[in-house]
N, C-alpha and C positions, 0 to 999 in steps of 0.2 A: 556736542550733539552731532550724531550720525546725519547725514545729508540724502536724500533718496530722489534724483529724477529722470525721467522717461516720459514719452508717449506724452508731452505737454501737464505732466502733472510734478509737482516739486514740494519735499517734505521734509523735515527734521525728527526724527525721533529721538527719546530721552536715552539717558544710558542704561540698559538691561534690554530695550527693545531692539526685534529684529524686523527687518521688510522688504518686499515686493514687490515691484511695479513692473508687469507684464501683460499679454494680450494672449489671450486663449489661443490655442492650438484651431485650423481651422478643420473644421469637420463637415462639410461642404465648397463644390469650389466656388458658387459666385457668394459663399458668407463672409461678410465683413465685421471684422474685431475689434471688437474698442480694450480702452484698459482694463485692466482689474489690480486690485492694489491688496493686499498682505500684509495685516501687521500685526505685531503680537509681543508681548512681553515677557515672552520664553524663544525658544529655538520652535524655528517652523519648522516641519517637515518638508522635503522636497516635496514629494508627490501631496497634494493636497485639491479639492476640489473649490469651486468658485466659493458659496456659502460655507465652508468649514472641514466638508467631510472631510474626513483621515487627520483634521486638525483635532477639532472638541471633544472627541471620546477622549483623549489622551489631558485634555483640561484640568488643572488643580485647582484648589482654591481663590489663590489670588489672581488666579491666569485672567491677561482678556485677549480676547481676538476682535480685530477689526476688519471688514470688505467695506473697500470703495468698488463699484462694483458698476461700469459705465457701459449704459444703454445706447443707443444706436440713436439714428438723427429723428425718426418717426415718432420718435418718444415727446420730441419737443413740445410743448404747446397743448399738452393732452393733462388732463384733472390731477391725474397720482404727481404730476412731474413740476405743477406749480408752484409749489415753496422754491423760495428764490436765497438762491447763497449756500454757501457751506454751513450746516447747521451745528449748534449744539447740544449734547444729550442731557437728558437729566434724569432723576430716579422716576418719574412717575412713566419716563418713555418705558421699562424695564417690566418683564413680565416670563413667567415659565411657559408661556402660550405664543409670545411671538420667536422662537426658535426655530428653524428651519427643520432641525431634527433636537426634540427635547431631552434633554437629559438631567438626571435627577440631581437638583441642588443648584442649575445650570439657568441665567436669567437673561434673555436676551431682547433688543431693539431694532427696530427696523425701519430708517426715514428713507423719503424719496424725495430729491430734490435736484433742482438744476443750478448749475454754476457756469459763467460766464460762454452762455449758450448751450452747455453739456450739460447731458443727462444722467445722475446717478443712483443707487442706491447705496446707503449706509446702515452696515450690518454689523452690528458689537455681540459679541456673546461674552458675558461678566463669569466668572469662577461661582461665584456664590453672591449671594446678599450681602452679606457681613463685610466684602472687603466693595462695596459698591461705590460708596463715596471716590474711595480713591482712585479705584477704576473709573468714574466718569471724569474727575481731576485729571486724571493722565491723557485718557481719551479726545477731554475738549482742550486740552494743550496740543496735541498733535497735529487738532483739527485748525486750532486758532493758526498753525505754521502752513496748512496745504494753500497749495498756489495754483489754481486752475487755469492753463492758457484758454486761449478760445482753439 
């Protein structure tokens, strides 16, 4: 198992998957960066945006992509951000309407939650239905391995 950590977050991925764990580019000077993390069951593209673009148009069937995708300190303590711990996904979370940008065939999920003090969201987009099962199998495997410092 691939090993992945940075920026206080530490991961295992299976074998076929590839990953990321980086901090946005700043685009402002007094903006401050948290992590964002990439992972995917194919070859990720270099250039890729936070939620997916330039990743999921290129999506096959059994592909998934996952964003860990960590919010700033403000976020703490506010309604979206209350689910506590690293979560698990399952098929009812899955929908062609929670995609950031939808694409046909294309099922995706979207939780918010905070993990030991840190705020994140978790962002999967599945290939298809058909290979969903497995795709959430892999997905809360990956998840069961992340290690969030404070």
């Amino acid at each position: 198992m691939k090993s992945l950590a940075a920026h206080g977050l530490t991961l295992g991925l299976p074998a076929g998957w590839e990953g990321r764990i980086q901090r946005r580019g700043i685009t402002v000077a007094a903006e401050q960066t948290n992590a964002v993390v990439h992972l995917a069951n194919f070859a990720l593209p270099e250039q890729r945006d936070d939620f997916g673009g330039g990743v999921t148009p290129a999506m096959r069937s059994p592909d998934v992509f996952v964003v860990l995708f960590e919010y700033g300190p403000e976020s703490l303590g506010t309604p979206l951000f209350a689910s506590k711990g690293v979560p698990r996904v399952t098929a009812a979370m899955f929908g062609s309407k929670r995609l950031q940008r939808p694409l046909p065939g294309q099922l995706g999920c979207q939780h918010f939650f905070t993990a030991n003090g840190r705020p994140f969201c978790l962002y999967v987009v599945a290939g298809s239905r058909a290979h969903l099962p497995r795709i959430i199998a892999e997905v809360n495997a990956v998840l069961a391995n992340l290690d969030v410092q404070p």
